[in-house]
N, CA, C and O atoms as CSV, one atom per row, in Angstrom:
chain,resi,resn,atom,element,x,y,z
A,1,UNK,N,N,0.840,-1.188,0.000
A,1,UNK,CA,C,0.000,0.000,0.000
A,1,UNK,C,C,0.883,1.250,0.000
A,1,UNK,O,O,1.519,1.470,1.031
A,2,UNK,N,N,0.996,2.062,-0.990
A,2,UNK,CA,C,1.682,3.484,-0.631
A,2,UNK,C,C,0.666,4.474,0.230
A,2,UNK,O,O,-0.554,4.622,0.300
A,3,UNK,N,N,1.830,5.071,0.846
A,3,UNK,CA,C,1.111,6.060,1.534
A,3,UNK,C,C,1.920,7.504,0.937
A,3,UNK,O,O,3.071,7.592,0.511
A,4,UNK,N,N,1.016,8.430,1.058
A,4,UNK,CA,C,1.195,9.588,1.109
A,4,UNK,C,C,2.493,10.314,1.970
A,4,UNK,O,O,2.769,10.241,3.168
A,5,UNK,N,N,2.920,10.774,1.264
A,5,UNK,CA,C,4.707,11.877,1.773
A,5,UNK,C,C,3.574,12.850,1.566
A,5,UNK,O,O,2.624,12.778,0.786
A,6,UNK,N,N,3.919,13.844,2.511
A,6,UNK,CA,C,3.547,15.308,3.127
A,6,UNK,C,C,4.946,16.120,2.992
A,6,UNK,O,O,5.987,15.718,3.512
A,7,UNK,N,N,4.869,17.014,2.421
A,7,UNK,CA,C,5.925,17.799,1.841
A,7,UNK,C,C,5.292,19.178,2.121
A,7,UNK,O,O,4.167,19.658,1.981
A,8,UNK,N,N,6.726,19.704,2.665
A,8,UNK,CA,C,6.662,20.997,2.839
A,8,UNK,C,C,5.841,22.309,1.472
A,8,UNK,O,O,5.223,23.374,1.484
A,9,UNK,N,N,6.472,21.137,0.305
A,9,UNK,CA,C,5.946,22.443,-0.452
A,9,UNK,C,C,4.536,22.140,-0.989
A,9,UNK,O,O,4.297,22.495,-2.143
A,10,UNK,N,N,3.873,21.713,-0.497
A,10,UNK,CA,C,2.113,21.469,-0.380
A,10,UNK,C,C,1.375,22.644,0.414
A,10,UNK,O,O,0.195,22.990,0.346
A,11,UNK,N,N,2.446,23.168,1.208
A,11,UNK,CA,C,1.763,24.636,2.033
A,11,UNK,C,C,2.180,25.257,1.874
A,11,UNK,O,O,1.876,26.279,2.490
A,12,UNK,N,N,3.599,25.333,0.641
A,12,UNK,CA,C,3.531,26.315,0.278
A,12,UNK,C,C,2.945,26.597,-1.314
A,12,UNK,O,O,3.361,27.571,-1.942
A,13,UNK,N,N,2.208,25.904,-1.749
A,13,UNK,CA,C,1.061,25.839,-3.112
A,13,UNK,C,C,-0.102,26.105,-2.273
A,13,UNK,O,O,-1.140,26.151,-2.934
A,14,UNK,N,N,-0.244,26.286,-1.074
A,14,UNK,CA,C,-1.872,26.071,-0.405
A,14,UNK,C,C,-1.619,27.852,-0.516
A,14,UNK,O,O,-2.732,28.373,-0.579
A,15,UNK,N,N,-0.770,28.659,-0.546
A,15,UNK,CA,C,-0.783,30.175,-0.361
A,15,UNK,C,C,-1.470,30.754,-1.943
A,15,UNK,O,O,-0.992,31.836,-2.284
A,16,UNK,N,N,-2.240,30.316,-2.661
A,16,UNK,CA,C,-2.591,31.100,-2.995
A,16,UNK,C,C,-1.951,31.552,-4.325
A,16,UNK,O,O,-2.574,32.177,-5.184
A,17,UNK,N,N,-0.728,31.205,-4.419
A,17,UNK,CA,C,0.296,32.109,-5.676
A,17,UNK,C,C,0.843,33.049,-5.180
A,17,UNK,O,O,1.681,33.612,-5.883
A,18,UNK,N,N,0.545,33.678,-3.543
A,18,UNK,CA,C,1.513,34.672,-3.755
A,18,UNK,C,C,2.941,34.171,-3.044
A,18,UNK,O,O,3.428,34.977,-2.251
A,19,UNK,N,N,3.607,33.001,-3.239
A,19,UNK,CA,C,4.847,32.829,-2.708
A,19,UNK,C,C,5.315,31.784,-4.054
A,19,UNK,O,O,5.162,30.570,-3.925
A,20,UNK,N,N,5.703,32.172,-4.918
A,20,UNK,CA,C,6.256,31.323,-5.978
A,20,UNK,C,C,6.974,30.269,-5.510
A,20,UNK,O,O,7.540,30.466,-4.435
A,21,UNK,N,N,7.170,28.718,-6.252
A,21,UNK,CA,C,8.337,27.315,-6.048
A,21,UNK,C,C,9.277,27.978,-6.521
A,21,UNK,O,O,10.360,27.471,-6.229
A,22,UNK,N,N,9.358,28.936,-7.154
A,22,UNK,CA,C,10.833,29.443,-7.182
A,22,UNK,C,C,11.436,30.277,-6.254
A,22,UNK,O,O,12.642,30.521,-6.245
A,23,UNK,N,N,10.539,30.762,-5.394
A,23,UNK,CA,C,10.969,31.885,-4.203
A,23,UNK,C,C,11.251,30.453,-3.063
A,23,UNK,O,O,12.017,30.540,-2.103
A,24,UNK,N,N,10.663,29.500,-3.324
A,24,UNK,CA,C,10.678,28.658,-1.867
A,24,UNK,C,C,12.043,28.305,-2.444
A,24,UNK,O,O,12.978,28.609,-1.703
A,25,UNK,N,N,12.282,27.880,-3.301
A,25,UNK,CA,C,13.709,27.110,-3.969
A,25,UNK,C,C,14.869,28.098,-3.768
A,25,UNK,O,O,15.994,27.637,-3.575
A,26,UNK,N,N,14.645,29.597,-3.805
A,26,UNK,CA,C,15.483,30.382,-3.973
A,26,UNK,C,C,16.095,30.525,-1.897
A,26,UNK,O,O,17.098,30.746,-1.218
A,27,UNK,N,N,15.150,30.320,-1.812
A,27,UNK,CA,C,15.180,30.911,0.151
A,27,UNK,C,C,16.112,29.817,0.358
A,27,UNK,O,O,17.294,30.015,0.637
A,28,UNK,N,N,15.735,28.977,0.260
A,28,UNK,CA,C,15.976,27.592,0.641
A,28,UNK,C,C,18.015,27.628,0.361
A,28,UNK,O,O,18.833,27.435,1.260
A,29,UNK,N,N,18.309,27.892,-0.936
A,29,UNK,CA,C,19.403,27.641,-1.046
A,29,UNK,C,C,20.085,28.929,-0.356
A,29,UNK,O,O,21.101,28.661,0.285
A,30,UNK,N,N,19.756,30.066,-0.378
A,30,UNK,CA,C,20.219,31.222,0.079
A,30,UNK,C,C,20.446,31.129,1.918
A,30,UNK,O,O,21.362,31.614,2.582
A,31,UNK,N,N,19.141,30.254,2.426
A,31,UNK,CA,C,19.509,30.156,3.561
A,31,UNK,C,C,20.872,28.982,3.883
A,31,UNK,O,O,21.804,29.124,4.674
A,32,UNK,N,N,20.681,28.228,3.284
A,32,UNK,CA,C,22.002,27.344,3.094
A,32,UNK,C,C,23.257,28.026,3.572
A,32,UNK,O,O,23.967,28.037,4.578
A,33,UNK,N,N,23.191,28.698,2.158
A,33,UNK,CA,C,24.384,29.671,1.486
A,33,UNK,C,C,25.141,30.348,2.960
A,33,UNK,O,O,26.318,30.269,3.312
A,34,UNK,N,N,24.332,30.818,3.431
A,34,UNK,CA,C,24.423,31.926,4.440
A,34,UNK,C,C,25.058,31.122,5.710
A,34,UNK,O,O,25.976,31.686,6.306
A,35,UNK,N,N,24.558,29.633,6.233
A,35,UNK,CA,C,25.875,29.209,6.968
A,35,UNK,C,C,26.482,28.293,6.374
A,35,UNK,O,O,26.448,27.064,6.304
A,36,UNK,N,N,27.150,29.290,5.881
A,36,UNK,CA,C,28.658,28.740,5.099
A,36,UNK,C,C,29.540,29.498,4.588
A,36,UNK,O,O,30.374,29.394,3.689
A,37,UNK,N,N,29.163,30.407,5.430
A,37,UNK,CA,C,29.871,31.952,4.938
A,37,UNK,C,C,30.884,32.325,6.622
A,37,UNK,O,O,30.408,32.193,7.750
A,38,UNK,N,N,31.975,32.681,6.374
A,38,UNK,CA,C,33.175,32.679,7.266
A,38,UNK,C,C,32.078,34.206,8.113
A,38,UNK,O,O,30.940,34.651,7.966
A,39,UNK,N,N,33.317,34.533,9.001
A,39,UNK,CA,C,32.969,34.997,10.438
A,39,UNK,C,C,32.960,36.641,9.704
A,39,UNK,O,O,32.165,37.519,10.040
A,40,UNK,N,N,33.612,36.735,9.061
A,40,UNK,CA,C,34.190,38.437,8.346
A,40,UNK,C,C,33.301,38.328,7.143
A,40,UNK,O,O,33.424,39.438,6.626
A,41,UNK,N,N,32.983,38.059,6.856
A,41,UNK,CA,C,31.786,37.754,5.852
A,41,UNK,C,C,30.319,38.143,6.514
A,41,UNK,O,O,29.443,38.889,6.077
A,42,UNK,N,N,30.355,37.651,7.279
A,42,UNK,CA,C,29.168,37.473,8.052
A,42,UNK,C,C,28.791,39.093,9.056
A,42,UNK,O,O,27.708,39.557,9.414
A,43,UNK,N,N,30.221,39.601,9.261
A,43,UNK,CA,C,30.749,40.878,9.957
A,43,UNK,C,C,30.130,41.448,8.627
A,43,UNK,O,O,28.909,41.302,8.693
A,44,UNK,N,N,30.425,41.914,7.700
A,44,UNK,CA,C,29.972,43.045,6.679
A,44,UNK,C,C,28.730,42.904,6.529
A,44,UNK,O,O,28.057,43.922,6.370
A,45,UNK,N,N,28.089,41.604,6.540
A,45,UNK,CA,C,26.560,41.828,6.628
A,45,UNK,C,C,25.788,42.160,7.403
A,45,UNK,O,O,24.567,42.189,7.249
A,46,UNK,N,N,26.510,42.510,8.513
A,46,UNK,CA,C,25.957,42.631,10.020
A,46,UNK,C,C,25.166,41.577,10.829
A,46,UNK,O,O,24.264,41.758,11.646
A,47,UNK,N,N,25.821,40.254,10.329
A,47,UNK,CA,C,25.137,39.099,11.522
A,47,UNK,C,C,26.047,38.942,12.237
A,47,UNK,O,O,26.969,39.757,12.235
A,48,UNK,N,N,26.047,37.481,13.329
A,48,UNK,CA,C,26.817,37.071,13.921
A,48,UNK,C,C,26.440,35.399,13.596
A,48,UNK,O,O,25.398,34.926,13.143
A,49,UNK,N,N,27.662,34.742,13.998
A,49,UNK,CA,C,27.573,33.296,13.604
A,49,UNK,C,C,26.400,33.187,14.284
A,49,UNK,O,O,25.653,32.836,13.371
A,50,UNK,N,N,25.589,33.261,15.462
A,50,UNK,CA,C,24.272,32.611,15.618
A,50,UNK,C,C,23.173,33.024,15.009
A,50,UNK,O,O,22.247,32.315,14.615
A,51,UNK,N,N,23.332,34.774,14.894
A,51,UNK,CA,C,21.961,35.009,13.785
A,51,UNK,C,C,22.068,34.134,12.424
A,51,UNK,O,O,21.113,33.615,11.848
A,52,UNK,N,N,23.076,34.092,12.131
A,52,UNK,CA,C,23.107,33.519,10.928
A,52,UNK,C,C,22.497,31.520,10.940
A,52,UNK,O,O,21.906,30.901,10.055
A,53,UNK,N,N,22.863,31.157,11.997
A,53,UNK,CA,C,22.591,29.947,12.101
A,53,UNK,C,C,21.064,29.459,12.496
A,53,UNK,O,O,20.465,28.384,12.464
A,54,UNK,N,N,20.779,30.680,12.848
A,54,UNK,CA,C,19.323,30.728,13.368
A,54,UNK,C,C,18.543,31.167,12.625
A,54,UNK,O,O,17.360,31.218,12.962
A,55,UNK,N,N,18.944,31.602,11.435
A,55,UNK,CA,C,18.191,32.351,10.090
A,55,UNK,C,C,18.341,30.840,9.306
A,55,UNK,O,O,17.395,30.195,8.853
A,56,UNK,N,N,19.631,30.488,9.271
A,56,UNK,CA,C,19.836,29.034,7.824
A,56,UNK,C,C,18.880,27.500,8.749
A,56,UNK,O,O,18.504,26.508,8.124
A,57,UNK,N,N,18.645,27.709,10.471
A,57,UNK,CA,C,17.730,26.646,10.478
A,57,UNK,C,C,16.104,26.966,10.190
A,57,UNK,O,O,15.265,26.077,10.334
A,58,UNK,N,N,15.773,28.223,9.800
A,58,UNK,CA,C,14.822,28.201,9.535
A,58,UNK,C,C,13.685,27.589,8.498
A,58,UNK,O,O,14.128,28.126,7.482
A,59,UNK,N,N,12.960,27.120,8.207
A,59,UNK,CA,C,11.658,26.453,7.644
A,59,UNK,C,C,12.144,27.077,6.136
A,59,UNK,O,O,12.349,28.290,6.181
A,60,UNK,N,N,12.338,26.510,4.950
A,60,UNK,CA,C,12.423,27.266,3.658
A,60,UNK,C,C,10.778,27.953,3.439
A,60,UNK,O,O,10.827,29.059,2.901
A,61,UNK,N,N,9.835,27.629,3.661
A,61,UNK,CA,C,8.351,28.332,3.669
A,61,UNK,C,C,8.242,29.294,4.447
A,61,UNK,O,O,7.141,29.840,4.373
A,62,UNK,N,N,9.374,29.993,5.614
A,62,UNK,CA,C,9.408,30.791,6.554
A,62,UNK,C,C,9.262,31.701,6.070
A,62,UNK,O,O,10.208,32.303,6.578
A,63,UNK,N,N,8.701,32.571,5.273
A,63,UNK,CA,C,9.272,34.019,4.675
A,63,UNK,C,C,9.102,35.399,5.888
A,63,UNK,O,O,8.532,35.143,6.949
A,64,UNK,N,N,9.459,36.357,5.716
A,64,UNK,CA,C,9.509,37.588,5.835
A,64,UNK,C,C,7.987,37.579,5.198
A,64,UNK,O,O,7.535,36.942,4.246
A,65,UNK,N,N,7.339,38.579,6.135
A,65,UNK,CA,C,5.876,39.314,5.349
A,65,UNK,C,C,6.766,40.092,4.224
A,65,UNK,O,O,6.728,39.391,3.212
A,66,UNK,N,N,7.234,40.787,4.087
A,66,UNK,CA,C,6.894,41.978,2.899
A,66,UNK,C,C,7.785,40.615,1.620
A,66,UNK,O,O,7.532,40.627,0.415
A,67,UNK,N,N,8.495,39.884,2.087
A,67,UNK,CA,C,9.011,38.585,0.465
A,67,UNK,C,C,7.528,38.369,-0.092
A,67,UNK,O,O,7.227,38.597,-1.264
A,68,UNK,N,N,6.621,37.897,0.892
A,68,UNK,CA,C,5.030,37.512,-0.306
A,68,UNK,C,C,4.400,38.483,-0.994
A,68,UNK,O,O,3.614,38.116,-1.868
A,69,UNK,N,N,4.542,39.536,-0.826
A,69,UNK,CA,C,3.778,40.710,-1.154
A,69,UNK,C,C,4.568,41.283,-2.653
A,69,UNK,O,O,4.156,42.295,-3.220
């Protein structure tokens, strides 16, 4: 019997259209991106290794209000 996989990006198709699979795809790698970026790197952007680590564990469907808009 198969069962059903529940996937994150099912809620993010339940929004309606206003959060594109390419904005979820784009977050997703960008949050990646971001811890994996050295300490002086991270200094010019104005994080610190934990904001940053606490931003890249976030949910790729997490957005910022004003990203959907």
């Amino acid at each position: 019997m198969l069962r059903a996989i529940h996937l994150p990006v099912r809620s993010v198709l339940r929004w309606k259209g206003r959060f594109s699979l390419a904005r979820f795809f784009a977050m997703r790698r960008t949050r990646a991106r971001l811890s994996l970026l050295d300490d002086h790197l991270l200094r010019d952007i104005g994080l610190t290794r934990e904001e940053a680590a606490r931003e890249a564990a976030r949910c790729s469907w997490d957005a910022p209000r004003h990203w959907l808009e």
